[in-house]
Each structure stands twice: as C-alpha cells, then as structure tokens.
VEXLO-219775 format. One line per field, with one value per residue: x, y, z of N, C-alpha, C in turn; residue number from 1; residue in one letter. Coordinates in Angstrom, 2 decimals. Example, Ala and Ser with C-alpha at 12.3 -4.5 7.8 and 13.67 -1.06 7.14 Angstrom:
BEGIN
n_xx	(13.19_12.85)
n_yy	(-5.69_-2.25)
n_zz	(7.80_7.08)
ca_xx	(12.30_13.67)
ca_yy	(-4.50_-1.06)
ca_zz	(7.80_7.14)
c_xx	(13.20_12.90)
c_yy	(-3.30_0.03)
c_zz	(7.80_7.87)
n	(1_2)
res	(A_S)
This chain:
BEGIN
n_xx	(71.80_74.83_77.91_79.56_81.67_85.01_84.85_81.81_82.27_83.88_82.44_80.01_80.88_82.22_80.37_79.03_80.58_80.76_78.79_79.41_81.46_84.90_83.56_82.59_84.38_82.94_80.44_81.45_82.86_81.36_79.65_77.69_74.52_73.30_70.93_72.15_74.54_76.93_79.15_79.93_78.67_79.41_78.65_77.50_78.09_75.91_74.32_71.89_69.33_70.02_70.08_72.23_72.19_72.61_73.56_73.43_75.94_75.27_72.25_72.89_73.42_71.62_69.80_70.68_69.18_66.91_65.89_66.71_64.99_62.95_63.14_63.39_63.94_66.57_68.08_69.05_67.93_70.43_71.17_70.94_72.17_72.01_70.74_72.57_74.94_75.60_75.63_73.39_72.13_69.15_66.03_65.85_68.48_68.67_68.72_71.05_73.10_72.39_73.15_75.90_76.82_78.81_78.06_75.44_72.57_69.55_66.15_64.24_60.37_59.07_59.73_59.73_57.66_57.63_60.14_60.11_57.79_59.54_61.18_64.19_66.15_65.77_67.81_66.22_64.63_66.18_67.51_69.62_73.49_75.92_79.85_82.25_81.17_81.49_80.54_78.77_79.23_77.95_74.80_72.92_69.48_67.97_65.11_64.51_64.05_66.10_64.87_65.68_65.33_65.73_68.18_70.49_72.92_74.68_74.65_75.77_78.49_79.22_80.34_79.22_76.30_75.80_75.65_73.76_70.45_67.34_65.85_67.48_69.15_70.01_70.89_70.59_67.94_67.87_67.04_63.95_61.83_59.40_59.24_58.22_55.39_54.84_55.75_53.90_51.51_52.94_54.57_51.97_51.22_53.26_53.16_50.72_50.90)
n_yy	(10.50_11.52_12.29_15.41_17.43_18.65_21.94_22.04_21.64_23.54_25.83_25.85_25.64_27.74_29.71_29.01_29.17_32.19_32.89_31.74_31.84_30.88_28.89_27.01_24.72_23.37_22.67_20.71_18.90_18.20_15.69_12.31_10.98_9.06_6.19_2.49_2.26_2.07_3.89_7.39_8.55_10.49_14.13_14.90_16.25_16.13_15.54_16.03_15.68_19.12_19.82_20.44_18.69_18.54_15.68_12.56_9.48_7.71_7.41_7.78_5.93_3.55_5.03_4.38_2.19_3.17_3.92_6.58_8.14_7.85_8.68_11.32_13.35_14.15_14.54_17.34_20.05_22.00_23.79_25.15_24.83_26.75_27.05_28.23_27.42_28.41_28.89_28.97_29.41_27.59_28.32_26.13_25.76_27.27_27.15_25.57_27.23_29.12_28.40_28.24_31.16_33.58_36.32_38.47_39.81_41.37_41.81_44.48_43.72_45.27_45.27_42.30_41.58_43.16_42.23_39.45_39.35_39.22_41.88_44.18_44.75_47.49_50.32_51.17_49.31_47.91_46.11_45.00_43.94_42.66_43.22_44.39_43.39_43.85_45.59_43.21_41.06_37.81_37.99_36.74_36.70_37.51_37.29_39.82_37.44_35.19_33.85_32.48_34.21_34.37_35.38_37.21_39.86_41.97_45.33_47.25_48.83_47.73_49.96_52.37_51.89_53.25_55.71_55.82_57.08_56.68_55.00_53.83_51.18_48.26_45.37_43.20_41.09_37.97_35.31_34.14_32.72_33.60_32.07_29.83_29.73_31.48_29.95_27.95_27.59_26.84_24.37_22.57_22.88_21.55_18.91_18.19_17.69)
n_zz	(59.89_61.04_62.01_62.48_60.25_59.79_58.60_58.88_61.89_62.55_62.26_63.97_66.64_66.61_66.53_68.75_70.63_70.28_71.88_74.60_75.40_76.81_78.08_76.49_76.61_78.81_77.89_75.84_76.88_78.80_80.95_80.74_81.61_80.48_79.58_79.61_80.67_83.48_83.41_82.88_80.01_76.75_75.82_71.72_68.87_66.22_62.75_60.94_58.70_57.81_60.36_63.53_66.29_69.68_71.53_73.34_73.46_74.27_73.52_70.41_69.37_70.38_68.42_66.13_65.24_64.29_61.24_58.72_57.19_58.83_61.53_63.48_64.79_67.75_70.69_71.22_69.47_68.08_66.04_62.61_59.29_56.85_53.42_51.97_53.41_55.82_59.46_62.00_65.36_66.93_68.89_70.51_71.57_73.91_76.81_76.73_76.23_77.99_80.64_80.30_79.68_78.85_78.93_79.84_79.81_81.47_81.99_82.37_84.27_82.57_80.21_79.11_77.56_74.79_74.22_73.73_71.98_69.26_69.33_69.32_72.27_74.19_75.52_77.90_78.81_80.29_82.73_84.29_83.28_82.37_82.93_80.67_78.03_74.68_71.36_69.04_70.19_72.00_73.44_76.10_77.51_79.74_82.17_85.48_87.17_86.59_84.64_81.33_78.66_75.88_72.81_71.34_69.76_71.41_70.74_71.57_73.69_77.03_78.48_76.76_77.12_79.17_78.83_77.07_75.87_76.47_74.85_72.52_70.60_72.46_72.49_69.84_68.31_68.47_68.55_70.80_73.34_72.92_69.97_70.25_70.65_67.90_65.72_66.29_64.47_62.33_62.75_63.08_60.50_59.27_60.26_59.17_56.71)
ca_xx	(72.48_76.41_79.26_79.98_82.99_85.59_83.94_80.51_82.19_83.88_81.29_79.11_81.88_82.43_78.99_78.67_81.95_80.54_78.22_79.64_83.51_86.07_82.84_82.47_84.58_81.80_79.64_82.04_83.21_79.83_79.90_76.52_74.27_72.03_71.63_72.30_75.67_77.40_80.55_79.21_78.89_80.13_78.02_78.33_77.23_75.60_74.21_70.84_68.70_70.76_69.88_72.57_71.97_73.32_73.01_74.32_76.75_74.20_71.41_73.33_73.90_70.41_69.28_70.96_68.20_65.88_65.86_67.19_64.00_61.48_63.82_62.48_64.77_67.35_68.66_68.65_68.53_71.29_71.08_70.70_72.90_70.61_71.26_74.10_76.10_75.79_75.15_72.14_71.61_67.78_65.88_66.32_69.43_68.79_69.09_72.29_73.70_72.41_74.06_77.18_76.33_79.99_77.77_73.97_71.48_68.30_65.34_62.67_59.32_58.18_59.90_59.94_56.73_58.25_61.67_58.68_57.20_60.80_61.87_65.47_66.20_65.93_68.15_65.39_64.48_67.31_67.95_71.47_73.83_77.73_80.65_83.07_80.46_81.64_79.62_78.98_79.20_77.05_74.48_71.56_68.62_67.26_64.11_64.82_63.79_67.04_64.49_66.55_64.32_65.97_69.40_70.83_74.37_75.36_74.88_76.92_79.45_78.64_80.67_78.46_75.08_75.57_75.49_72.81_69.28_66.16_64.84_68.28_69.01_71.28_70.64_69.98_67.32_68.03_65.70_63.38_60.85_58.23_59.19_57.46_54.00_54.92_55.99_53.39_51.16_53.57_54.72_50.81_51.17_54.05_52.66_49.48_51.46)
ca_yy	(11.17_11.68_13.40_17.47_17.47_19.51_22.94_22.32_22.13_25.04_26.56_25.37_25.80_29.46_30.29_28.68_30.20_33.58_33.14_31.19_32.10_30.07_27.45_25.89_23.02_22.40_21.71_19.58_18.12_17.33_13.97_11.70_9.96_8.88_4.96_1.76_2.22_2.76_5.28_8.45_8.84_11.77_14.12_15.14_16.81_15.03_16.59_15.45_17.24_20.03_20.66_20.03_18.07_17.82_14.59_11.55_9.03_6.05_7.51_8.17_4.04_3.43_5.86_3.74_1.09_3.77_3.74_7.52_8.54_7.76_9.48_12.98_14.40_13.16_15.58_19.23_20.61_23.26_24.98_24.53_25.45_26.93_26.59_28.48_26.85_29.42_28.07_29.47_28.74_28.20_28.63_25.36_25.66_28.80_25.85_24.96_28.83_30.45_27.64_28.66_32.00_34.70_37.85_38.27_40.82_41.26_42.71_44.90_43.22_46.06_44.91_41.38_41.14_43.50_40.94_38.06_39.62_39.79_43.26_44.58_45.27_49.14_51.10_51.74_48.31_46.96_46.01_44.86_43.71_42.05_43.73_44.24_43.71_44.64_45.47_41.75_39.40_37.04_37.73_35.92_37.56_36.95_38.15_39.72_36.27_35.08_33.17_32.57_34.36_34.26_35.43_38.11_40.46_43.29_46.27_48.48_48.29_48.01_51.18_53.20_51.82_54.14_57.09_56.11_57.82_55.05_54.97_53.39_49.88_47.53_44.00_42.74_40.24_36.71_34.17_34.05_31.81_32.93_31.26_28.20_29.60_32.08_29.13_26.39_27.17_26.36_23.02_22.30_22.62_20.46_17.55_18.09_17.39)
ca_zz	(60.98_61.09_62.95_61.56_59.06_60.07_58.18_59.83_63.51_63.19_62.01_64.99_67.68_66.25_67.02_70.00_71.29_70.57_73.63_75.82_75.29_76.80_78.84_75.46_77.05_79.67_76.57_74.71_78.12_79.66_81.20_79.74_82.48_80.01_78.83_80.56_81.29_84.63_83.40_82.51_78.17_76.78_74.82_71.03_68.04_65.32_61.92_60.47_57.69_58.22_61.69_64.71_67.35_70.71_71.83_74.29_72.82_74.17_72.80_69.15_69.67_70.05_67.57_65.08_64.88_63.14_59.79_58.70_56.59_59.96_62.27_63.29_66.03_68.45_71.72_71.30_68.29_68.31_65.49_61.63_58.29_55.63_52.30_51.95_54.33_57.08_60.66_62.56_66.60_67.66_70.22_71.67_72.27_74.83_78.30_77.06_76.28_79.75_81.58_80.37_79.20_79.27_78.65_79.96_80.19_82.65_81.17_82.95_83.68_81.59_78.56_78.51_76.15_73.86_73.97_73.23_70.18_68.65_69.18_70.21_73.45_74.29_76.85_78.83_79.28_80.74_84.44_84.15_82.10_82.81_82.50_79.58_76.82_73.57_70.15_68.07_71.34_72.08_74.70_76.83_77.52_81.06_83.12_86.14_87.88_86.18_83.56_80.05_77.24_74.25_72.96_70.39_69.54_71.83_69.72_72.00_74.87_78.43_79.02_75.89_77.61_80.73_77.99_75.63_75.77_76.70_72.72_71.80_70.83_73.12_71.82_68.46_68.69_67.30_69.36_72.21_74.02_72.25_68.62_70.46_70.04_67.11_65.22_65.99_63.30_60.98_63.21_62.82_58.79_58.41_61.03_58.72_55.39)
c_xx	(73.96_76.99_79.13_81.47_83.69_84.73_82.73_81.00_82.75_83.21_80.36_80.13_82.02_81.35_78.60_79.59_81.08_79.42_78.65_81.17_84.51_84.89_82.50_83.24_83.91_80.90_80.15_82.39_82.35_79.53_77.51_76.15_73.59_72.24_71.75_73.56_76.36_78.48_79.20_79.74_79.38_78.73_78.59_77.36_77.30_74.16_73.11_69.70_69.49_70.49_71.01_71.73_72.74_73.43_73.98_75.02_75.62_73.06_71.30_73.30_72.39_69.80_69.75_70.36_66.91_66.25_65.97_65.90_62.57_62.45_64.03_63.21_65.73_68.32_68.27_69.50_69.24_71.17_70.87_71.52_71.53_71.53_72.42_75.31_76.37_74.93_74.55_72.04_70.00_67.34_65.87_67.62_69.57_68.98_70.43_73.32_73.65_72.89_75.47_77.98_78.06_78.83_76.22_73.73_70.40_67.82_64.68_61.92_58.22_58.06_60.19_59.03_57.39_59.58_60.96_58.27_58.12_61.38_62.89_65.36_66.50_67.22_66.96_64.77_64.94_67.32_68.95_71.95_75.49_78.52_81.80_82.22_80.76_80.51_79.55_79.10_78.11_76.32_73.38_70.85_67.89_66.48_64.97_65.03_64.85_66.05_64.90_65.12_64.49_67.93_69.70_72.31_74.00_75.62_75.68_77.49_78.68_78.70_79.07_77.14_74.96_75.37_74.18_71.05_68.23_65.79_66.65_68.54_70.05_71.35_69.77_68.80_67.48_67.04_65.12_62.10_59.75_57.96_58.61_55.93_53.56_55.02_54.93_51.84_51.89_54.18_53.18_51.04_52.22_54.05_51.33_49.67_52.02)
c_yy	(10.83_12.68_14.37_16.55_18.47_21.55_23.23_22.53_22.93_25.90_26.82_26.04_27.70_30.44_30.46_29.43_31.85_34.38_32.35_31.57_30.97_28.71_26.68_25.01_22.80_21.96_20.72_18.48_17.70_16.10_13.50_10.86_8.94_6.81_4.11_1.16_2.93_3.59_5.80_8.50_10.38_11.98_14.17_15.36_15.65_16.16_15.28_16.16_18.42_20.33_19.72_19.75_17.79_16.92_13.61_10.72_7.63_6.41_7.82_6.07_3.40_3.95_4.66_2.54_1.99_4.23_5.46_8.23_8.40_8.66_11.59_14.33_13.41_14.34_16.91_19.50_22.05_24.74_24.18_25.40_25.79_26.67_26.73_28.20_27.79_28.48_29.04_28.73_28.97_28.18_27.17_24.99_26.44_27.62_25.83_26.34_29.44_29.62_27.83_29.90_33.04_36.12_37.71_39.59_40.83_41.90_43.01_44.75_43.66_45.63_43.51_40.98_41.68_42.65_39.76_38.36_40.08_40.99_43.03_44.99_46.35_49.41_50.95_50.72_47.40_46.96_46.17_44.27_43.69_42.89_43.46_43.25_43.91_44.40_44.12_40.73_38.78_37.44_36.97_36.30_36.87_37.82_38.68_38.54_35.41_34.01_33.22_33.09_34.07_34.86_36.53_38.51_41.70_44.45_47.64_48.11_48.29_49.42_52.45_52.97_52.60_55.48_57.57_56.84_56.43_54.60_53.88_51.28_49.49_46.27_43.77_41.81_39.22_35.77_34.58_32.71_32.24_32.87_30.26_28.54_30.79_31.23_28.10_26.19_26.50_24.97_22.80_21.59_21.70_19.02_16.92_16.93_15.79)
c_zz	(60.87_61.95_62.14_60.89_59.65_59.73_59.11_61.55_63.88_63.26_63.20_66.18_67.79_66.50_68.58_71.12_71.19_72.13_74.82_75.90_75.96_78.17_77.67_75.84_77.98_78.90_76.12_75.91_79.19_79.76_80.90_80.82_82.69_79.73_80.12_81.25_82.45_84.88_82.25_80.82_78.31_75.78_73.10_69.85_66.48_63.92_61.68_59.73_57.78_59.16_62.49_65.28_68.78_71.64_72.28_73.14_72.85_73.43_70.99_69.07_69.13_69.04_66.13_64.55_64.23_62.53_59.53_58.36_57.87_61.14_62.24_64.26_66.83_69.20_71.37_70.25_68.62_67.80_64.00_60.77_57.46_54.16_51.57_52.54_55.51_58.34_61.45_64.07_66.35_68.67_70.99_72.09_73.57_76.08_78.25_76.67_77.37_80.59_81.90_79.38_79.72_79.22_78.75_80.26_80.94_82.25_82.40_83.12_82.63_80.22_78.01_77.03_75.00_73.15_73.07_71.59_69.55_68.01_69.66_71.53_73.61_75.46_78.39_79.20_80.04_81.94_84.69_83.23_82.41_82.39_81.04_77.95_75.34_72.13_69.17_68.98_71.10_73.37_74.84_77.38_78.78_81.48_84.25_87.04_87.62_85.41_82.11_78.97_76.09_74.51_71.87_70.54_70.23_70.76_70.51_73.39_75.56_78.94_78.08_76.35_78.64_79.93_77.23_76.25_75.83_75.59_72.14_72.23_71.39_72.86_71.12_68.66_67.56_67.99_70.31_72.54_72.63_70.75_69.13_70.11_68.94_66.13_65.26_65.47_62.27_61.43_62.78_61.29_58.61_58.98_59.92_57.15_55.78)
n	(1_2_3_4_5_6_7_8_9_10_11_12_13_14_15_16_17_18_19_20_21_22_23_24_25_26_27_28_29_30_31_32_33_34_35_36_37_38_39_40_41_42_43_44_45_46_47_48_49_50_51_52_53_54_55_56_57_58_59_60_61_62_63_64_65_66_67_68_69_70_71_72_73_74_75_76_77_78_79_80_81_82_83_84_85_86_87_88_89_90_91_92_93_94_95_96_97_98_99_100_101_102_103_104_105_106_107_108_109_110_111_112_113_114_115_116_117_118_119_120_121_122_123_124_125_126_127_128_129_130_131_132_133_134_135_136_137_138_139_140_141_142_143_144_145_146_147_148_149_150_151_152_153_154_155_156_157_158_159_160_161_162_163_164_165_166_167_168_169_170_171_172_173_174_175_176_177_178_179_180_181_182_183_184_185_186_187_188_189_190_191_192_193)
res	(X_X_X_X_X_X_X_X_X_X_X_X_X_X_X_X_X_X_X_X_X_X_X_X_X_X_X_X_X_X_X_X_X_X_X_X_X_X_X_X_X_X_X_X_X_X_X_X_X_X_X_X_X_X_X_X_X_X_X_X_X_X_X_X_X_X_X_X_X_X_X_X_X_X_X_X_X_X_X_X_X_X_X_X_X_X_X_X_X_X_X_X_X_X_X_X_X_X_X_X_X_X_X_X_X_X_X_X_X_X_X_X_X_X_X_X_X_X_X_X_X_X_X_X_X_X_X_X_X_X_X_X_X_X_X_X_X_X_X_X_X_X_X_X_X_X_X_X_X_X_X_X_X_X_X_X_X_X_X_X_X_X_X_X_X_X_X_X_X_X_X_X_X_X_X_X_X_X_X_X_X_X_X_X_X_X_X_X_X_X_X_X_X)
C-alpha cells in the first residue's frame, strides 16, 4: 500500500471531478473520526494492487502492521487502473459520489430493474433529472426514493431530453448496485482459489 504519484491522482481526481465537480474538496477535505484520537484525521487516497482506496489516516497507521502480501482491502475501494494505466470508478464508490453528486437523475420504479441488469437509461424512464446537464458529465443514478443505484455519462443535454422520443438513450451505464450479486460468483471463485 502507498500514496498515488502525481499521474495516478490526477488521474483519480479527474474522474472523480467529473461527478462531483467543484464538491471534490468535501472529499479531499473530509474531517476523519475514526481511531483513537481526539482531533478529527483527515482522509486520503492510498493505491494497493492497483485498486484505490479511500481511507482514514489512523486506519492507514494501523494498517501498517500487516504484512502487504496478507492485506486484502482497507476503506473504500474507489476505483482501479487496469493495465493500461486508465482509471476506472466502481461501484463502491457510489455512497461517496451521491453525497456529493453535481448532476443526478431519478429513475421510474418502472425502470429501475432494467438500470439493475446493466442497461442505459431510456427517455421514458426517467422521473427527473438536474439542470444544465451536458453530453459526457458525470451522473448518479437515483430511485425515485432518492436511493443511489449506480452511476454512468449523460448521453444528451438536459435541454435535448425534453425533445427526445421514450426509445432514446439518456445515460450511459457504467455501474450499479446490482454488480454486488452479478459479480459474486466470481468473488466466490477467487475466495475458492
């Protein structure tokens, strides 16, 4: 486990910025209440196998008494580089994106399953959806109930969604909730190994 390198935290930051826009300093500036100290830690990102981490400063402290090779996780994984050096959010980061989410959507109870079994989000699914929008943002994919689902890219303005026809797409789909039990066969197989 280590700090990002300059490269990796822009990388990270540049991502993260794309959904949250200018509250990425309540992330970076999130006071830490964790630990047995009585001033609040700060948090902070920390790189390990290639996956981010966003994680307390006391608990990076502590962490440092297990041995790197037995050490399996540590805070919220953010996101991960793949091999090419490209930086990837996942879905556990979605808590700490709709908290301080610039651009959200509200799905239909019609169409959340469809959101679930990682489709795009239609026109015709939509409830609402924030102003000033543009194509490539970052958005956050909420139930009506304001429950965080998942997250994807704005494939067309706010203004161009009052135009489009119900069959058309309005958000890309990049994560949702249910990679937790789409995924945990394959957690299974690599607990197994």
């Amino acid at each position: 486990m280590r700090p990002l390198d300059e490269k990796e935290t822009t990388a990270v930051f540049e991502k993260i910025f794309k959904f949250t826009g200018n509250n990425l300093k309540n992330i970076v500036e999130n006071p830490s209440h964790e630990g047995p100290d009585k001033e609040p830690g700060r948090y902070c990102f920390r790189l390990h196998k290639n996956k981010v981490y966003y994680v307390s400063d006391s608990l990076v402290k502590r962490a440092t008494n297990v041995a790197r090779t037995k050490l399996a996780s540590i805070g919220t994984c953010v996101g991960r580089f793949t091999h090419g050096g490209n930086f990837h959010l996942t879905i556990e980061c979605l808590n700490l994106l709709a908290a301080n989410a610039k651009h959200k959507v509200w799905l239909k109870p019609t169409s959340e399953m469809s959101f679930l079994y990682a489709n795009h989000v239609l026109k015709g699914g939509l409830g609402r959806i924030t102003e000033s929008i543009a194509p490539g943002d970052g958005v956050v994919v909420f139930s009506m109930s304001d429950l965080p689902l998942g997250f994807g890219v704005a494939a067309k303005s706010t203004q161009d969604c009052r135009k489009l026809d119900p069959n058309a797409i309005v958000v890309l789909h990049q994560a949702d909730i249910g990679e937790y039990l789409r995924m945990e066969n394959q957690h299974e197989h690599i607990i197994e190994e």
